[in-house]
N, C-alpha and C positions, 0 to 999 in steps of 0.2 A: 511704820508697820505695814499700809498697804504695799509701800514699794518691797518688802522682803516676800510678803507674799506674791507676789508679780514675779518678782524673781524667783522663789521657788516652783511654780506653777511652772514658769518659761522651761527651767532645767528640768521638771518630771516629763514635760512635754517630749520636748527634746532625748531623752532616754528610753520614753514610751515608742516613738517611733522608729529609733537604729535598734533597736530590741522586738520588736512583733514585724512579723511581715505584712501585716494588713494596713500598719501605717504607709505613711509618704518613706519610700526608703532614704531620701539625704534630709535631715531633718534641720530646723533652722539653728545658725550655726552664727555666731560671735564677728561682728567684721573685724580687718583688722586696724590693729592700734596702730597710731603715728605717735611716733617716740617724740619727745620736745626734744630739742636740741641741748646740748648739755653745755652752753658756753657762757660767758661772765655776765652775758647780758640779763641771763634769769634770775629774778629779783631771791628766787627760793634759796639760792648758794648763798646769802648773805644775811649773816642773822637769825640761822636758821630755829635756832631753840625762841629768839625771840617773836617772830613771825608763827611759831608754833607748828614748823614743820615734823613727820613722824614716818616713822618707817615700818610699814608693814611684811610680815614675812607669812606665808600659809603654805599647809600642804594638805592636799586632798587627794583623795581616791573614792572611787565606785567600784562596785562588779555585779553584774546580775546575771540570772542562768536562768531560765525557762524552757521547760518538759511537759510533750504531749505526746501521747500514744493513746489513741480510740481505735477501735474495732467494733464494731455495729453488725449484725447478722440476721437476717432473717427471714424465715423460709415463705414465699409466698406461692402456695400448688404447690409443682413439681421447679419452681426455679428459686433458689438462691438469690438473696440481693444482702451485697456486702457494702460496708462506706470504708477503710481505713486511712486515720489519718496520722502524718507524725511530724512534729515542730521542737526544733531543739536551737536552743539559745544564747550565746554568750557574748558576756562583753565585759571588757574591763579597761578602766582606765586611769591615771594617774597625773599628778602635776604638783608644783612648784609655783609660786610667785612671789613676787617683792616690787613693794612700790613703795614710791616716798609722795609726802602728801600734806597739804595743812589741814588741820582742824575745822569743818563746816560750822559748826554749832553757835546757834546766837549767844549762849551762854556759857565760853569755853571751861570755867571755873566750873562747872556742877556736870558738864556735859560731852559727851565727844560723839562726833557725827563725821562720816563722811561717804558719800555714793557718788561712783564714777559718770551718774547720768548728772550730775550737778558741775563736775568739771574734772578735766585729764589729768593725773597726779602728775608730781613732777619727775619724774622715772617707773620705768614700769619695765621688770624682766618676768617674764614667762617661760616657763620648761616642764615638758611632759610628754608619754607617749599614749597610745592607745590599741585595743584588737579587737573587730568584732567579727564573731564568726555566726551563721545563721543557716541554717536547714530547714523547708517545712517539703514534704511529700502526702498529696493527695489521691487515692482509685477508687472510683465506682465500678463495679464487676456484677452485672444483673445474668443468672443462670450461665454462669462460668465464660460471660463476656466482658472484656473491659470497654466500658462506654464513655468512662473525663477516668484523668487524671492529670495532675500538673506537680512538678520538681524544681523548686527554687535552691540556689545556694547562691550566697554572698561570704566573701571572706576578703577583710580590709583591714589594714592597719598603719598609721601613721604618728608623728609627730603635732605638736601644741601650735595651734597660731600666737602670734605675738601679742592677741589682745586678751581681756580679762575684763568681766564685773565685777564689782567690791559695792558691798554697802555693810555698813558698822554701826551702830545706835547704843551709845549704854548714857545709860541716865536713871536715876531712885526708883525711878518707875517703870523705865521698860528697855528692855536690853537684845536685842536681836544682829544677828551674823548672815551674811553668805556670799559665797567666793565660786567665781566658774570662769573654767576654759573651755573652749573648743578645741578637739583635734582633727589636723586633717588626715583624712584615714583615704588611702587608695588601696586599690584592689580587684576582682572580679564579680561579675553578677552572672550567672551562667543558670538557665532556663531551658525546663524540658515542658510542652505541655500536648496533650494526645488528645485529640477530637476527629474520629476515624483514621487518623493517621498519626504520629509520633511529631512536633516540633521541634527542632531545638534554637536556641537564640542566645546570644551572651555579649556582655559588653565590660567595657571598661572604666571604673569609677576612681575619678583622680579626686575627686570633690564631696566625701562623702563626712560629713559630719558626725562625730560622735563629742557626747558632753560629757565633762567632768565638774561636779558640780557639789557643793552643801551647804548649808545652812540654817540655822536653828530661832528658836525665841525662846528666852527663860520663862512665858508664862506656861507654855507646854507642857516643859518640866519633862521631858523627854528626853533625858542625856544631853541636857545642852545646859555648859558651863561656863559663864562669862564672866569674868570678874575682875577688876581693878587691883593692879599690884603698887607696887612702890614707885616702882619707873614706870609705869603706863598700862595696858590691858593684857588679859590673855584670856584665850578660849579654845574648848574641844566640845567638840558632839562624834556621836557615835551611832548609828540606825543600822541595825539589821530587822532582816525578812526572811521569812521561812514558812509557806503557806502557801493551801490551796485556792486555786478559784476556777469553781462549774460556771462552762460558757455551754454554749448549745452544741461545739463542736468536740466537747469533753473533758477531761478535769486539765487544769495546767498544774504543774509543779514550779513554784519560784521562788530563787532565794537570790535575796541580794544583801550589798553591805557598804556602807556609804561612810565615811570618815571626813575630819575636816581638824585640822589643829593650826591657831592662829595667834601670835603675839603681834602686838604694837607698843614701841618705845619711842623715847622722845629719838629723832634722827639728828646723826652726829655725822657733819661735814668730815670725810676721809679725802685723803688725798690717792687713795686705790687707786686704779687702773680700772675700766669694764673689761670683762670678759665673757663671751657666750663659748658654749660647747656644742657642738653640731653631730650626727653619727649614731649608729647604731652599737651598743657594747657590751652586746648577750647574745654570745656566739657558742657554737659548739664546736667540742676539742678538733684542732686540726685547719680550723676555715678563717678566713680575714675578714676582715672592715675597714676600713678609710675614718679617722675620724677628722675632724676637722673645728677649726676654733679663729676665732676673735677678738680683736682688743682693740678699747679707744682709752687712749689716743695713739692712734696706729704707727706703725713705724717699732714696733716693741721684738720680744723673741719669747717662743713657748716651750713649757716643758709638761710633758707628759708621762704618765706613770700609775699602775693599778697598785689597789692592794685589796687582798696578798698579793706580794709579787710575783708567785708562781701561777698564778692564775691565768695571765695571757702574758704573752711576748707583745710591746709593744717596740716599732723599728719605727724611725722619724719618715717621714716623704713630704719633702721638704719644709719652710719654711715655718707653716700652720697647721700641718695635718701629721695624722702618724697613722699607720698602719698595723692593728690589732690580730693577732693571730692565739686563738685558744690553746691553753695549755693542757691545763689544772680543772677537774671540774672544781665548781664550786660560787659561791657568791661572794659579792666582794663591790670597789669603787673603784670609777675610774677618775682619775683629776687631772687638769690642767692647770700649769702654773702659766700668769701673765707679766713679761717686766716689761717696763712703760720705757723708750725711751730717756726719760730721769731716771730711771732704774728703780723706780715704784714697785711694789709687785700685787696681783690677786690672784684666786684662786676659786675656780667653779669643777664641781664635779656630779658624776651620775652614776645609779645603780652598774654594775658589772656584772658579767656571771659569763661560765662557761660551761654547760651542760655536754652530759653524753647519757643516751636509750643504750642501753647494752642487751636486754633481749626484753621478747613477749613472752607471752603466757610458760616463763620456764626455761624457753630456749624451743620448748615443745613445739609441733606443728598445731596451730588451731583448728581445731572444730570448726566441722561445717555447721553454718548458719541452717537450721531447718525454718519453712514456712509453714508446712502443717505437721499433723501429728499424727497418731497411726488410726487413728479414726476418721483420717482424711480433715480435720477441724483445723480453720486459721491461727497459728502459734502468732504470738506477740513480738515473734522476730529476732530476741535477745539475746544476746553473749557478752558477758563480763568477763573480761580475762584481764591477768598482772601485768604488769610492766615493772621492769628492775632500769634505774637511772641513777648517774650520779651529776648532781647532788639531790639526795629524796625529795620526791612531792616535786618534779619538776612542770606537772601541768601549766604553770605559770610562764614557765622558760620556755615550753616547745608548746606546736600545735598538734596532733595526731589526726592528720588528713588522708580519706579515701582519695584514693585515684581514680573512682568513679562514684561519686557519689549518689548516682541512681542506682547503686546495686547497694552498697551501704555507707551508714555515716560513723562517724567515731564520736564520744565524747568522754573527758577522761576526767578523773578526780583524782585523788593526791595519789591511791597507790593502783589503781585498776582503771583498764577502759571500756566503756559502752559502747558493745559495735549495735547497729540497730540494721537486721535486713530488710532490706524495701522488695529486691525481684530478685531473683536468680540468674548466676554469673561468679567472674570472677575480677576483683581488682587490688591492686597493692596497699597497705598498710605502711604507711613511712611517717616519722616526726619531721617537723622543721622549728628550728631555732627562731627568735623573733628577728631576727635577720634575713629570712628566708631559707636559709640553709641545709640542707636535712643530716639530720644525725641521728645514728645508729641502723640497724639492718632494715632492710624493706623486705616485708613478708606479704606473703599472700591470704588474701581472706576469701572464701567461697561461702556464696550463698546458692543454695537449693531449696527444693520444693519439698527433702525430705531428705533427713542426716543418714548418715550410711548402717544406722542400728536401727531407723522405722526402718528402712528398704529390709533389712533381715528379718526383722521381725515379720512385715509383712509376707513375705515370702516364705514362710513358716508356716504362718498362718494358711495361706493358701494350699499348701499340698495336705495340710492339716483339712482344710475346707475337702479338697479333693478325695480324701480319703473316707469321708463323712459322705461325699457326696454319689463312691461307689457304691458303699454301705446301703443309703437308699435307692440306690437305682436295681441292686442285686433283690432289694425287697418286693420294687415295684412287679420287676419284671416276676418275680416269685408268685405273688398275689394273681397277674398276671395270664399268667399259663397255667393257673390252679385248672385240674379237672376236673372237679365237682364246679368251678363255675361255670367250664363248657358247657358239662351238660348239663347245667339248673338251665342255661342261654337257651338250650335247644328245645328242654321239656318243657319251658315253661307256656311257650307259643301250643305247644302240642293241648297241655292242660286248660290253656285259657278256651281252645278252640270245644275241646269235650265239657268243660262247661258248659259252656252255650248251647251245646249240642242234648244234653243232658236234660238241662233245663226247660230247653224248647220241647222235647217230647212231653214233660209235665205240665204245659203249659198247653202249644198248637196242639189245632187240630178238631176240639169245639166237637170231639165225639164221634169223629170221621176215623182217627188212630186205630188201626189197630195191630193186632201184635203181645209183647209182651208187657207195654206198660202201658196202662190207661190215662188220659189225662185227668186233671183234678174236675175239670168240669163235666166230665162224662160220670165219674164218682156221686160228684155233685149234683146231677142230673138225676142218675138213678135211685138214690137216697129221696131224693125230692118222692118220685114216685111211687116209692115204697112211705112214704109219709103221707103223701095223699089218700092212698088206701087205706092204711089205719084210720085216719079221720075220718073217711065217710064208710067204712065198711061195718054193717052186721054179722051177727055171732055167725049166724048162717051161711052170708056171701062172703064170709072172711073167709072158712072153709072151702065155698067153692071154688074160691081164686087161687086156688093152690099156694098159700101161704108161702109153706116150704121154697117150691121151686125159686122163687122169687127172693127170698131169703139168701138162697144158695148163689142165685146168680147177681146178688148183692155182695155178697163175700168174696166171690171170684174175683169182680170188677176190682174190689180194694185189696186184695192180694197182690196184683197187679201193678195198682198203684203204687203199694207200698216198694215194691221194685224199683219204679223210678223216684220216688222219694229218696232212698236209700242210695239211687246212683248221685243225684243230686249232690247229697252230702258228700260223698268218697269224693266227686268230680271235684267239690270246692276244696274239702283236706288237700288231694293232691296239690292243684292250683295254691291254697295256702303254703304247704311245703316246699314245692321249687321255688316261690315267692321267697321264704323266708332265705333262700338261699343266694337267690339274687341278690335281695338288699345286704345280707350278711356280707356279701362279696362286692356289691357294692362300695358299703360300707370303709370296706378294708382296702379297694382300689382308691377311693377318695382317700383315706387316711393317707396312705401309701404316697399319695401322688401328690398332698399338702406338705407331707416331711420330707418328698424329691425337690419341690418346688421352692421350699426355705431354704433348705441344702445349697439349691442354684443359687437364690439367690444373694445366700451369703456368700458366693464364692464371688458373684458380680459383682457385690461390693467391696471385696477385697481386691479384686481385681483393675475398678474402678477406680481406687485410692492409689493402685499399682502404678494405674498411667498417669493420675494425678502427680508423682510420683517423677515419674519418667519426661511431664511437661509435654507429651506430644501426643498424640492420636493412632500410634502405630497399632494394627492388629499384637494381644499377648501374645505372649506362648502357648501350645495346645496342650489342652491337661493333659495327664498322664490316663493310658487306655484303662478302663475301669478290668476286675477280674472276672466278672460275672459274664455266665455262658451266658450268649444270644438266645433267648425266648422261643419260643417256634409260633410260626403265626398261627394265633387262633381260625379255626373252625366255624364257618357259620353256621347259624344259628337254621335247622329245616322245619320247617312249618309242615303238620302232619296232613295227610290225603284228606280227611273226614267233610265232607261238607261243610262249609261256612253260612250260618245266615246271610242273607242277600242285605245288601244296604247302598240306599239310594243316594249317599252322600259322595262326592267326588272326592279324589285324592286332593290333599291340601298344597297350594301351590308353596313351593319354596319361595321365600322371601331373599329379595338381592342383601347381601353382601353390602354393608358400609363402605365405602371408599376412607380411609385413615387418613389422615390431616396431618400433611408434612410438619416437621418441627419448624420450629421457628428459628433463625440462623442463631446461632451460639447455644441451644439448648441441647443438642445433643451429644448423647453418654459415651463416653470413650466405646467403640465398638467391643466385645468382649468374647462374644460365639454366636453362631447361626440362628435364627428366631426357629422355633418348631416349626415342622411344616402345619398348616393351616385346613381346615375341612370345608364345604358346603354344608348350611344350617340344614335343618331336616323338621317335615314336620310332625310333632309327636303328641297324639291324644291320649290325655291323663288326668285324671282330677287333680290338680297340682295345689289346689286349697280344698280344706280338711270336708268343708259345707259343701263340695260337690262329689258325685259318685257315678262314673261311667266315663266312657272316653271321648266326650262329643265335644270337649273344648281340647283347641291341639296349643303350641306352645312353641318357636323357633326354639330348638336346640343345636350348639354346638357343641362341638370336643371341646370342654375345657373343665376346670374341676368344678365349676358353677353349671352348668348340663350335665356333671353326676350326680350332683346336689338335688337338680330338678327334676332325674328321672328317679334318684331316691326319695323324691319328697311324693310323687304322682304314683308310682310304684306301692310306697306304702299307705296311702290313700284309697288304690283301688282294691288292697289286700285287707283294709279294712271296711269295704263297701261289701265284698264277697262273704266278709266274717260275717258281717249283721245280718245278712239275708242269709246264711247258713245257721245262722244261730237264734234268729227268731223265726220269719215267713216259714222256712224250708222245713226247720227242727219243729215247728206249730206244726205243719202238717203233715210231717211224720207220726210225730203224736197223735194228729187227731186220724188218722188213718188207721192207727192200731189202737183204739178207742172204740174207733166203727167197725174194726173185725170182731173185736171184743163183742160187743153190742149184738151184732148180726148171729154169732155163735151163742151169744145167748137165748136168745130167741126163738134161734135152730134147734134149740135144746128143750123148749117149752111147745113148741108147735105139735108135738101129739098129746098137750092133756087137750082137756076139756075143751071146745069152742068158745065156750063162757069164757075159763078164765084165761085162757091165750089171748084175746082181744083185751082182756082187760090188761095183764102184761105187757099186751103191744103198747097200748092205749100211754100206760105208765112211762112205755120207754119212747114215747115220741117226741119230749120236749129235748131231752138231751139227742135224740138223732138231729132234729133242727137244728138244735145247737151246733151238733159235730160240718152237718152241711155248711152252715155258715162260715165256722172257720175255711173250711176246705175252698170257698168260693173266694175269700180273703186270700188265701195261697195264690189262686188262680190271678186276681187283680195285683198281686203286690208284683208277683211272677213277670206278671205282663211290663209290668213299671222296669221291673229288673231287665230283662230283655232288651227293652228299647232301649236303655241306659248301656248294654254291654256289648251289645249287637258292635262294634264299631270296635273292642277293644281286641281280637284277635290281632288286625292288622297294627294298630298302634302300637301294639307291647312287640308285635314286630319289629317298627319300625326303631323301639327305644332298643332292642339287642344290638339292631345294627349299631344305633351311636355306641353302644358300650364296645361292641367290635372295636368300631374306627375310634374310644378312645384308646382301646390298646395298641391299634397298629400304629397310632400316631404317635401316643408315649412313645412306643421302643424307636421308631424311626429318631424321632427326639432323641432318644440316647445313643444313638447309633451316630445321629449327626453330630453329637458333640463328641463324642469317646472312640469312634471306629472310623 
């Protein structure tokens, strides 16, 4: 039992390694046999049933295929990192033996034993062929670089060495089988591998082992059949595979199928002749072979001959050999007869076949191999196409070899082939017979970056993009050159400036004003004094103090006032108004300029995919001219004559310019059009969070739609800083101003009764006149707060017309540079 197990291991070993490329590629391999001499001196020729001599006969086969394809993706930032791998596998092999042998078993009565590590049988023929074919391709490609890859291919195939293991065990209790050859298999190893530069390297394998190999144990119970007949033993096992296995490099696909059928009878001295057969004789229609044969005891005459007979022509060349030419497809035997000088005769023969490919896919041209898809995304490479042969299912008979297998590999099953592309190129498509020979046409296979219906399709796409892409540009510039935004761009400096202007007359001045409007604190002032009076004045000196006049020029004073209150408010309405028009337009040039800029830059990426597409870095084509009329260049913005408050703060220095951080070599995007041109930052005072009010914090702006974003965000910020003080500070004391006229006309109205009771009147209306004063002086302080907070926004909201300018001139330049 240990030794079947030893032997099984040895053979899984041995198939594990001519089958995966990560093993030792020549894997260990059977020495050869030294025949005993077949002469009278050997005690086995005599006696032979009585000595217990026996003749063993087996036939085995293997075949296994192993399939990988991985694709790994994944975005890291802005770069791509790709793994793809791809390992395809085959091998198959076959054989024949017979040996004659005694009995090992201490107890030949109950038992039969024999293992060739115990002693050399007494004859031993061997015969069988073998093919292994092997592919694996490896790239790493990080932000559309390639950084490793490596391209193996091996393709061998040869004939059986003369030696052979045997071990045999049947007994009541335990009954175990297994039989292996070696073949020698020559062929090519040819190697690509890339580490900054492309290698290539290839040799030649005269020595390359492949096993054939099976055997079983009945306690298994695994298709293993051993059993004792009338004349002696017999036994088959049977093992197929068909299954996955996840390695870290990604799933394999493997099937294999192993066979082993074995009799042993008692051996019967013949007086035969030997004969071996030598040669290859699975040809395809039209091409020759040499075969060639043996016989002891020599000095004899051969004959040869297939069947069917129509199958090949065979012509004698001379005396041992014959010369095989295909006729017929189809399967069949080839035999040779041996007569012995006494004119004895034997007879050895082997599989025959004569195969013919008569067309691919139809007779049709194939299909290009595409590598991406029209997303630009790495395809799996794949094309199965038919194959028409006679006689069917010939994968067995021929091999289907690229002629460069760095561009693609083949693998075929009974009626279709897997081409699998690896790079883009172009190579031939041809069979060869297990002779070498190629049969049927040689077609061509093309792999690309991208089959001839992405290329249309995307190209489709694209003037489809282009068309979308006029669409928004005819919008932009529409938005644009709107007139109501010119002028909100020009009133709006004008209004922010009469604000200020406005407000400071309600505000400076501390009672020195004079003119048409009085300040709140000279109101304030005067009210004060007309309250003092009341409080310390008698019936008496109430009267003397000319009530009236004082009254009246109490009325005057907030007449006056209420003038500039009232300008106040109009001043901010306005300012409000062209505000809402800016941000409105605003608004619509940011919308405008985000659905230009997806526009772009869906056309990039189809354009992108274009050159992926095309494999090389060539400038596109230039879009087509969009329809839309040229814009007229906007109009600056004039800031009105009116005096401005004085302010001690200096213009804010522009901030340098980033310098841009070259790409990093392989990172960069197929070129596609001109980058916009570019602006100097600019600096621009705005409350740009909602918690502040006034323009005394500035902010680096450029042209881009994130500096419209943040002159809309500061914009409506300071249009809301303007509401609240027009709508409480400013509207409070409007009100309380015509409250105090109220008041003062009332009083004016009461001043000729009585002394008595006008004082007491007065008296009654002095809490709510305090009152009114307070508010009024509340105006004056909040006024003041206001002021210094807006004092600085004249020029700022300047300053943000301009960027809004230079976003327009730079937009259309931008579109000018790509479209004109």
């Amino acid at each position: 039992m240990y030794k079947f197990l030893l032997l099984s291991v040895l053979g899984l070993l041995v198939l594990a390694s001519s089958a995966h490329p990560r093993l030792p590629e020549n894997p260990i391999s059977f020495g050869p046999y030294k025949e005993k001499e077949n002469n009278s001196s050997n005690p086995g020729r005599e006696g032979n049933q009585s000595r217990g001599l026996w003749i063993l006969t087996a036939k085995i086969s293997q075949s296994s295929t192993l399939q990988l394809d991985t694709l790994i993706s994944i975005d890291a930032g802005n770069l791509k990192w790709t793994q793809e791998r791809h390992v395809s596998l085959k091998t198959v092999t076959r054989g024949e033996v017979t040996a004659v042998f005694e009995n090992q078993a201490e107890n030949p009565a109950r038992e039969f034993q024999y293992d060739t590590d115990s002693g050399d049988p007494g004859t031993i023929t061997v015969s069988g062929d073998g093919m292994h074919t092997s592919h694996s391709s490896y790239e790493e490609i990080i932000g559309g670089k390639l950084v490793d890859a490596n391209i193996s291919d091996i393709n061998v195939s040869g004939s059986a060495y003369p030696g052979a293991t045997i071990m045999f065990y049947y007994s009541p209790d335990s009954k175990n089988i297994s039989v292996g050859i070696t073949i020698n298999a020559k062929g090519t190893d040819k190697r690509r591998r890339f580490h900054d530069e492309w290698k290539d390297s290839s040799s030649e394998l005269d020595k390359y082992g492949l096993s054939c190999s099976g055997g079983c144990d009945m306690s298994d119970g695994r298709n293993c059949n051993i059993t004792k007949t009338s004349s002696g033993y017999q036994a088959t096992w049977r093992e197929t595979e068909n299954r996955q296995r996840h390695t870290a490099n990604g799933t394999e696909f493997i099937t294999s199928e192993k066979t082993l059928e074995l009799t042993i009878k008692p051996y019967k001295p013949t007086d035969k002749p030997e004969v071996t057969l030598y040669g290859c004789s699975e040809l395809c229609v039209g091409e020759k072979s040499e075969i060639i044969a043996s016989g002891k005891p020599a000095g004899g005459k051969f004959r040869f001959w297939v069947e069917p007979g129509n199958l090949m022509k065979v012509e004698p060349d001379g005396e041992s050999s014959s010369i095989l030419t295909g006729s017929t497809p189809g399967r069949g035997m080839l035999y040779v007869e041996y007569t012995s000088p006494e004119g004895k005769t034997n007879t050895k023969s082997q599989p025959a076949s004569c195969v013919k490919i008569e067309s691919y896919n139809g007779g049709q041209e194939i299909p290009q191999i595409g590598l991406f898809d029209i997303d630009g995304n790495k395809k799996s490479g794949k094309l199965t196409i038919p194959y028409s042969s006679m006689p069917d299912e010939a994968q067995e008979l021929v091999d289907f070899v690229s002629g460069n297998p760095t561009v693609f590999t083949a693998t075929a099953t009974a009626k279709n082939i897997d081409l699998q592309g690896i790079k883009p190129g172009k190579a031939s498509l041809e069979a060869k017979d297990n002779c070498g020979n190629t049969t049927g046409p040689t077609v061509e296979v093309e792999v690309v970056n991208c089959d001839k219906e992405t290329v249309e399709a995307l190209e489709k796409m694209r003037k489809a993009a282009i068309e979308i892409l006029q669409d928004k540009a005819e919008k932009l510039q529409e938005v644009a050159g709107s007139e109501e935004f010119e002028e909100a761009r020009d009133e709006i400096v004008e209004s922010t400036v009469e604000l200020l202007a406005k407000a400071g007359l309600t505000i400076l001045g501390s009672g020195e004003t004079h003119g048409a409007v009085e300040t709140a604190i000279e109101i304030a002032e005067a009210g004060e004094s007309y309250s003092e009076l009341i409080a310390s004045a008698t019936n008496a000196e109430f009267a003397e103090r000319s009530a009236t006049t004082i009254l009246k020029a109490l009325g005057t004073h907030v007449t006056k006032a209420v003038v500039g209150a009232i300008g106040v408010h109009e001043a901010a309405k306005k300012f409000g108004d062209n505000l809402g028009q800016i941000i409105l337009h605003e608004s619509e040039l940011k919308d405008a300029n985000e659905s230009w800029d997806k526009a772009n830059r869906d056309l990039q990426r189809i354009e992108r995919i274009q050159q992926t597409c095309k494999g090389d870095k060539t400038e596109p084509e230039k879009q087509e001219k969009p329809k839309a009329d040229q814009t007229p260049q906007p109009t600056k913005p004039t800031p009105p004559k009116e005096p401005k408050p004085k302010t001690d703060t200096p213009p804010a220095k522009e901030q340098p310019v980033e310098e841009p951080t070259p790409p990093e070599p392989g990172e960069e995007e197929p070129p596609v059009s001109p980058p916009p041109p570019t602006t100097e930052p600019r600096q621009v005072g705005l409350p740009y969070s909602p918690e502040d009010c006034g323009c005394g914090k500035t902010k680096s702006i450029i042209v881009s739609t994130k500096g419209i974003s943040d002159i809309m965000a500061g914009a409506r910020n300071l249009g809301d800083c303007v509401d609240r003080f027009d709508k409480t500070s400013a509207a409070d004391y409007l009100k309380a101003l015509n409250e105090l006229s109220e008041l003062t006309k009332s009083l004016e109205a009461r001043a000729s009764d009585k002394p008595e009771l006008f004082i007491k009147q007065a008296k009654e209306a002095k809490p709510k006149l305090d009152s009114l004063i307070k508010r009024i002086k509340e105006y004056d302080k909040a006024g003041k707060a206001f002021m210094g907070e807006f004092e600085k926004c004249p020029e700022s909201v300047k300053s943000g017309m301009e960027v809004l300018e230079s976003a327009i001139t730079v937009t259309i330049d931008s579109i000018k540079t790509k479209y004109w």
